[in-house]
C-alpha positions, 0 to 999 in steps of 0.5 A, spaced: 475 508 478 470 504 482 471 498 479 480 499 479 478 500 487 475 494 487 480 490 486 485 493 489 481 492 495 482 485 494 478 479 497 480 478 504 475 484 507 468 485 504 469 491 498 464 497 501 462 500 494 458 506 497 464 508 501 469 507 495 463 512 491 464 517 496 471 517 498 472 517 488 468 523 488 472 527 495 478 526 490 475 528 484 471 534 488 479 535 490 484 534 485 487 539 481 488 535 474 485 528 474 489 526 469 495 526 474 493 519 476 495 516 470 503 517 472 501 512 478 500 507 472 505 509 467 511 508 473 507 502 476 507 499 468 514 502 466 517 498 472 524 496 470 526 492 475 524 492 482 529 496 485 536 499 482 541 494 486 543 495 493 539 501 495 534 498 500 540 494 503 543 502 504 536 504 508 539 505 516 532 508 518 528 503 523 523 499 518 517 497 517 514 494 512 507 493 511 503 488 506 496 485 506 495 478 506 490 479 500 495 484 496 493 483 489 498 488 485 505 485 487 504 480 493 510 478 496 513 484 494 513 486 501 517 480 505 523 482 499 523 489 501 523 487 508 528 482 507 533 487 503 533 492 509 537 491 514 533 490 521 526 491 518 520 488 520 515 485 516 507 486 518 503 482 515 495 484 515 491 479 515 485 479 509 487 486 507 489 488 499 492 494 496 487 499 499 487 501 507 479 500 508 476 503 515 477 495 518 484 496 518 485 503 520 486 502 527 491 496 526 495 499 522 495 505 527 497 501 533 503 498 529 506 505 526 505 509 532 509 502 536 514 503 531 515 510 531 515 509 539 522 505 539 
C-alpha cells in the first residue's frame, strides 16, 4: 500500500513515508472489508471510455475541478471534464499528484470554501 501511495503522490511534493505508514494502517485498523479496496482498481481499469456521451455537458451545478500539476493517473483529465461542464473552473495545484498531502490541505480548503461562497 505504501508503494501504490507513493506513486500516487506523485513527484512534485516530498512523499512522507512514515505519514503514508500511519494514515494505511488507520484505514486497515478502520475498514470493515479490506477487500473492498480492489472495486477502485477494477472500475479504474474497467473504464470503458471516459465518460457516457453528453453527461458532463448536463452538469448545471457551479464547478470546480481540481487536478494536481503532478497527476500521474490520468493527467489532463481534469482540463477536459472542466471543459465539458459548462461554467466550470479548473484548479490547477501545483506539484500535487493524485493524493491530498498535508501541504495542500489549506489550498484546496480556501478555493472550496471560495467556491461554495459564490
Amino acid at each position: 500500500m505504501i508503494a501504490e501511495q507513493r506513486i500516487l503522490h506523485g513527484t512534485g511534493l516530498p512523499f512522507d513515508e512514515d505519514e503514508a505508514r500511519r494514515l494505511q494502517e488507520r484505514v486497515h485498523d478502520r475498514a470493515r472489508d479490506l477487500s473492498a479496496v480492489a472495486n477502485h482498481r477494477l472500475a479504474a481499469a474497467a473504464d470503458p471510455g471516459f465518460e457516457p456521451a453528453g453527461v458532463l455537458d448536463q452538469v448545471k451545478a457551479p464547478t470546480l475541478v481540481i487536478e494536481g500539476s503532478h497527476e500521474p493517473v490520468k493527467p489532463g483529465h481534469g482540463a477536459i471534464i472542466a471543459e465539458r461542464i459548462p461554467g466550470a473552473r479548473l484548479m490547477i495545484v501545483a506539484g500535487m499528484g493524485h493524493t491530498l498531502p498535508p501541504e495542500t490541505h489549506q489550498e484546496l480548503a480556501d478555493a472550496i470554501l471560495a467556491h461554495t461562497a459564490e
